[in-house]
N, C-alpha and C positions, 0 to 999 in steps of 0.2 A: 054556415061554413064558408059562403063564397064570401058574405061581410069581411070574415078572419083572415080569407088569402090575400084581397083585394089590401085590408089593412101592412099585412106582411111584406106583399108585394110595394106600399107605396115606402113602405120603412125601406126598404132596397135599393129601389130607387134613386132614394134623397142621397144614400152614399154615393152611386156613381154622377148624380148631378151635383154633389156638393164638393166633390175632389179630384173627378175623371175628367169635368168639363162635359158630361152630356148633355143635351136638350131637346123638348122638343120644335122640331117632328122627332121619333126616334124610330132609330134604323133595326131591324128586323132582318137578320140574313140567314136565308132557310135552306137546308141542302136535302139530299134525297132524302135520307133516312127519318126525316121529321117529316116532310112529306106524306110517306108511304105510311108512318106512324100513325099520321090524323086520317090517311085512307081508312085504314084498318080498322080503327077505333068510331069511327065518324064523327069525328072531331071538325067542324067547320072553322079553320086557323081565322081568317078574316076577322068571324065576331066574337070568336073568344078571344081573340089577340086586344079588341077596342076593349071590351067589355075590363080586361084583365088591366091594360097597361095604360086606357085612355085612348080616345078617340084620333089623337094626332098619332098614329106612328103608320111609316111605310114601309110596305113587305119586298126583300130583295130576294135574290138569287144570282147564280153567275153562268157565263156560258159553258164553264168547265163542270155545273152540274146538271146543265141540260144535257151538254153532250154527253157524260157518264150515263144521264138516265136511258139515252136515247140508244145507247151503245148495249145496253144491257137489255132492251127488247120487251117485249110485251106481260111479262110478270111485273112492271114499273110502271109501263105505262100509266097508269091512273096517277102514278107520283109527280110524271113528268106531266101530266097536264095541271095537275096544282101548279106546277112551278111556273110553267108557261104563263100561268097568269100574272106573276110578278115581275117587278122590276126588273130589269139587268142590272147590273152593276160592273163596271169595266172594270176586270182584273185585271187586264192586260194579256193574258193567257192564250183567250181566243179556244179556250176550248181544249187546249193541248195538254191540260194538265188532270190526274183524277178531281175528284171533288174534296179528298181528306185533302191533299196539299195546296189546293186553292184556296179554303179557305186559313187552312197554317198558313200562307205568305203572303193574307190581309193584315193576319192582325198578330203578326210574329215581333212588328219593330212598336209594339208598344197598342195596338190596337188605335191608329191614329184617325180610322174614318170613325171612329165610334159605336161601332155594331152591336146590337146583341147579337150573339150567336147561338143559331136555333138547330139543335143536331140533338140525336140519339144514336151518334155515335160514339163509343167510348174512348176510342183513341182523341178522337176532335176535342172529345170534354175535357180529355187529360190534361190535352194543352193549352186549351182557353184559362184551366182555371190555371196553368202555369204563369199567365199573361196578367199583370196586376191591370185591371180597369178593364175587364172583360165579363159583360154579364154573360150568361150562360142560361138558354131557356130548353127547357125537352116536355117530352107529355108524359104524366103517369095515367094507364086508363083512359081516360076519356078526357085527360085533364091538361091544362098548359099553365106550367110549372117555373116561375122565376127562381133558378137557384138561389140561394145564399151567395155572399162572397167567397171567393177561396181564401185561404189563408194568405195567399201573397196581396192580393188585392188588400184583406183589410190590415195588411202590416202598412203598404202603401199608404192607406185613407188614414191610419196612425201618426207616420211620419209625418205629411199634408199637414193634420190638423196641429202636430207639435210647430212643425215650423209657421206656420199662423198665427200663434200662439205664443211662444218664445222669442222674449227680446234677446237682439244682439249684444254683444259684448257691452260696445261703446253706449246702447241705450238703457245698459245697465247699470253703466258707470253714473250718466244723468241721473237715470232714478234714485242712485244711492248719493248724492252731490244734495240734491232736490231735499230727499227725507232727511240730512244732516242739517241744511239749512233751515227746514221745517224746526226742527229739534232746538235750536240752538237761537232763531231770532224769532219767532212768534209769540215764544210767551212774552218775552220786551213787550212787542207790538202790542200784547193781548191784554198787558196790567196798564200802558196809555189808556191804551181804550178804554178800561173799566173806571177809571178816576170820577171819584165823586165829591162832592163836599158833604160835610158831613149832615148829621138830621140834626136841623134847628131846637125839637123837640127833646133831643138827648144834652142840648146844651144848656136849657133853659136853669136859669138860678131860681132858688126862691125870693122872693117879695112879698114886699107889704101889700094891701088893698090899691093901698095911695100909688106906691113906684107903679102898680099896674097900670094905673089908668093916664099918671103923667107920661113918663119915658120908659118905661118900661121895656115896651114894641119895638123904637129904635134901636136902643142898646142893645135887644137881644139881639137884631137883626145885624148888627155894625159889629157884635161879638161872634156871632154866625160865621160871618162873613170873615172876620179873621183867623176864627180858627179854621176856617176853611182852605186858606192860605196855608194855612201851617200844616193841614192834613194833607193839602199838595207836596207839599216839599219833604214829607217824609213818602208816602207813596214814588216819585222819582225811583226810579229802579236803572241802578246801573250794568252796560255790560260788563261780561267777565273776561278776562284776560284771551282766553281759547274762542269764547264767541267774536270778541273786535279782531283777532288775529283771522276766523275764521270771513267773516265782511270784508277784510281788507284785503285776503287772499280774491277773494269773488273780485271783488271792484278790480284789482289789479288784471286779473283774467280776462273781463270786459274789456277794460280799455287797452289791452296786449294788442 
C-alpha cells in the first residue's frame, strides 16, 4: 500500500514540477490544524513527510500561526510545539493576522513562493484548491495525504501543455509552405536520383558461336552504352506548369 501512494504521490508531483515551476527542496507550509492532527494521530510529520515526498523538502510555518496557537492556550500547546520546530517564514504579518487568512494571502496572487499547503482545515482547502498550482496535503488517520489536483489546477497544467504544444499561426503557415514544396519538388528530385542505365543483360542480341568470341563483348557493351543514353533522355522528367510557378514564387520570396 505505501509502494501504491508513494507511486501516486510521485505522478502528482511531476504535474506541479512540469507546469507550476516547483522544485526541489520543496516547501511544506504547516498550520495549526495539521499540527494538532499529527498530535492526535501520532503521526511523526518530519519522516513521513521524507519518506512520502523525498528527502529534500523543508517544513515551514508562519508567525501568524504560532501566535494563533499560542493565543489559544494549552488545549494546542502540543500543536504549537510541533510548529516551533519549523521554519518561519516571513509573511509579513508579524503575527497580526489568524492563521486561515495568513495562509489565504500567501498563496492568493497565484501561489508564487511555491508551497504546499499543509491544513485540515476545510475553508484553507477550499481555497488552495481555488488556487491553480497549489498542492494541497492533510492526514487521513495516521496518514499524510498528497491530494490530487483540483480541477482548476489541472485545467491550468491542460492549457500549459496545449500552449507548448501548438504552433503559432505564422509557424503554421511555414509548415504548410514546407509540406506544399515537399509535394510538389521532391518527386523531380526523387526520379534524378533514381536514373539508371539500363541491364546490359536485357539488351543482349542473339549470335552466332563465332560473333561471341570475336566482337561480340564490345558491341554489346557500345550498344549498352547507347541505349543507355537513350533510356536517359526519356527518363528526363519535366516540371509542371504550377510546380515552376510554385519555385519561382519561393525564389522570388528569398530574394524580396
Amino acid at each position: 500500500m505505501k509502494i501504491k501512494r508513494r507511486k501516486v504521490a510521485k505522478k502528482i508531483l511531476k504535474t506541479y514540477t512540469s507546469h507550476f515551476g516547483f522544485s526541489e527542496p520543496y516547501k511544506l507550509l504547516i498550520d495549526g490544524t495539521f499540527a494538532k492532527r499529527a498530535l492526535d494521530n501520532k503521526v511523526r510529520i518530519d519522516d513521513q513527510v521524507k519518506n512520502y515526498f523525498g528527502k529534500n523538502i523543508k517544513l515551514y510555518t508562519t508567525e501568524c500561526v504560532i501566535n494563533e496557537l499560542t493565543v489559544l492556550g494549552k488545549q494546542l500547546y502540543g500543536a504549537l510545539c510541533i510548529c516551533k520546530k519549523m521554519e518561519i517564514y516571513d509573511c509579513g504579518h508579524k503575527g497580526s493576522k489568524m492563521a486561515k487568512g495568513c495562509l489565504k494571502h500567501i498563496i492568493e496572487k497565484g501561489n508564487e513562493d511555491k508551497f504546499f499547503i499543509a491544513t485540515n482545515d476545510k475553508q484553507v482547502s477550499s481555497f488552495a484548491n481555488s488556487i491553480p498550482g497549489t498542492p494541497l496535503v492533510y492526514i487521513v488517520g495516521n496518514t499524510i495525504v498528497l491530494d490530487k489536483p483540483s480541477e482548476n489546477t489541472s485545467k491550468a497544467a491542460e492549457a500549459d501543455l496545449r500552449a507548448a504544444t501548438d504552433l503559432t499561426t505564422h509557424e503554421q503557415k511555414i509548415l504548410k509552405q514546407i509540406r506544399m514544396e515537399e509535394k510538389k519538388i521532391a518527386p523531380v528530385l526523387h526520379k534524378r536520383k533514381v536514373i539508371k542505365g539500363p541491364n546490359p543483360l536485357s539488351m543482349k542480341k542473339k549470335s552466332t558461336a563465332k560473333e561471341a568470341k570475336t566482337g561480340a563483348k564490345p558491341a554489346e557493351e557500345g550498344e549498352s552504352s547507347k541505349n543507355g543514353n537513350k533510356k536517359s533522355k526519356k527518363r528526363r522528367v519535366k516540371l509542371s506548369a504550377h510546380a515552376k510557378m510554385a519555385v519561382l514564387a519561393k525564389m522570388k520570396e528569398l530574394t524580396a
